[in-house]
N, C-alpha and C positions, 0 to 999 in steps of 0.2 A: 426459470429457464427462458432465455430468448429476450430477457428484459434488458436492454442497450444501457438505460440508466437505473439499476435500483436505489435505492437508499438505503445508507450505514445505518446498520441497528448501534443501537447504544452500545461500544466501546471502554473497556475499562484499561485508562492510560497510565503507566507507571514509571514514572524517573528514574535512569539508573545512569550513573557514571561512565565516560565512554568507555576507561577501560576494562566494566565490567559487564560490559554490554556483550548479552551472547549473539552469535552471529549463524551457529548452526540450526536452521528449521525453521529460520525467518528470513521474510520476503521485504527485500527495501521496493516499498511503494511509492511512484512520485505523488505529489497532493497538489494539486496545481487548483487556479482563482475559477478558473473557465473549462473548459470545452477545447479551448482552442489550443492548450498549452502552449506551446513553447515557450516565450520566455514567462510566463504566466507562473514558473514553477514556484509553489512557497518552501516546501524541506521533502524529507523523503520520510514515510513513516513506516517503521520494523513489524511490520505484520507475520505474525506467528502462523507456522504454517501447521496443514494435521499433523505430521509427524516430523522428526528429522531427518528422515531419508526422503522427503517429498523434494524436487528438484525447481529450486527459483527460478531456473531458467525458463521454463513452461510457460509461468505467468508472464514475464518479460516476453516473449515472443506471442502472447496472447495479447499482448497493449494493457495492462490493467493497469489503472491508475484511480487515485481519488480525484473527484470532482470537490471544492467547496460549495459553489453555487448549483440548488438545482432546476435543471433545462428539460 
């Protein structure tokens, strides 16, 4: 709590087809190089959220995004 920057716990990443990619209960993350984003951005990563009814919007008006580098 209260931590600005934590770091990503290990991650298990799985390839899936766009058009069988589900979209309800996951959160498009941007992954940007810096801190500084803007045009920094690398892709947007599908982070699964607890449930399907948890509302993306939340986090989007909360700023969250991945950092690669850590500051």
């Amino acid at each position: 709590m209260k931590d600005l920057h934590p770091l990503l716990p290990v991650v298990h990443v799985t390839a899936v087809q766009r058009k069988d990619k589900p979209t309800k209960g996951f959160y498009e993350c941007p992954v940007y190089t810096t801190s500084a984003r803007g045009a920094t951005i690398v892709f947007t990563a599908g982070l699964q959220m607890e449930s399907e009814d948890s509302n993306p919007h939340l986090w989007v008006l909360a700023g969250v995004a991945l950092l690669m580098s850590p500051e």
